[in-house]
C-alpha positions, 0 to 999 in steps of 0.5 A: 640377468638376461634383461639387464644384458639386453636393457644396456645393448638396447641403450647402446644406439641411445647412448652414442645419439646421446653422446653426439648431442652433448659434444654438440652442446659442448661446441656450442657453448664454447663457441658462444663464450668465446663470442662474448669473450671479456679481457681477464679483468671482466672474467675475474670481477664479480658482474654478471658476465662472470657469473654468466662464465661460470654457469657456462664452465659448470655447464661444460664440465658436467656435459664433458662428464655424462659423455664420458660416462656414457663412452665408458658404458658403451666401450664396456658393451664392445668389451662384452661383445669382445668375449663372444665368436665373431659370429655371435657378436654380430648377431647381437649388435644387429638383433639387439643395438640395431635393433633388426629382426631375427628374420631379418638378420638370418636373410642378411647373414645367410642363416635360418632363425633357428641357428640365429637363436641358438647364437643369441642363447650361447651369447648370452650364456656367455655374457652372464658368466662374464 
């Protein structure tokens, strides 16, 4: 279980990097359709351009459903995180989503890697009983 946890906070950073590109590509193509922007006629005649349009909306559409996808995962990361002390949700979002050492994060937080692992276990005994 513990693996699991730490494979979706691991994909956390991804996920967001993820999201970014493909809102990107979004404007991308949308900016590049309206570029090639045809009268109704053009767009609902069976020719090339419109089955150009059509892979372009089917593109968007799917780009729109994986950001979604991975907004939701990601906001049910901040959800968990939500359950745990202030203080071991920051150790967590650092050691695990930003991926800092547990030295590291105990300079940074003022703390000995002792108390950080301590945090990190009943954090994550939390976070399987949820």
């Amino acid at each position: 279980m513990s693996e699991r946890i730490k494979k979706e906070l691991a994909l956390y950073k991804l996920r967001e990097i993820e999201i970014d590109d493909m809102k990107l590509k979004v404007e991308e193509l949308k900016i590049g359709e309206q570029l090639g922007a045809m009268n109704y006629e053009e767009k609902v005649q069976s020719s090339m351009n419109c089955k150009n349009n059509d892979y372009v909306m089917n593109e968007i559409e799917t780009l729109e459903k994986r950001i979604r996808f991975n907004e939701i995962a990601n906001k049910r990361i901040d959800n968990a995180l939500k359950r745990l002390d202030i203080d071991e949700a920051e150790i967590v979002r650092r050691v695990f989503i930003e991926k800092k050492s547990i030295t590291l994060t105990a300079q940074e937080l003022f703390k000995s890697r002792k108390s950080i692992k301590k945090s990190i276990d009943r954090a994550f005994e939390k976070l399987k009983l949820a």
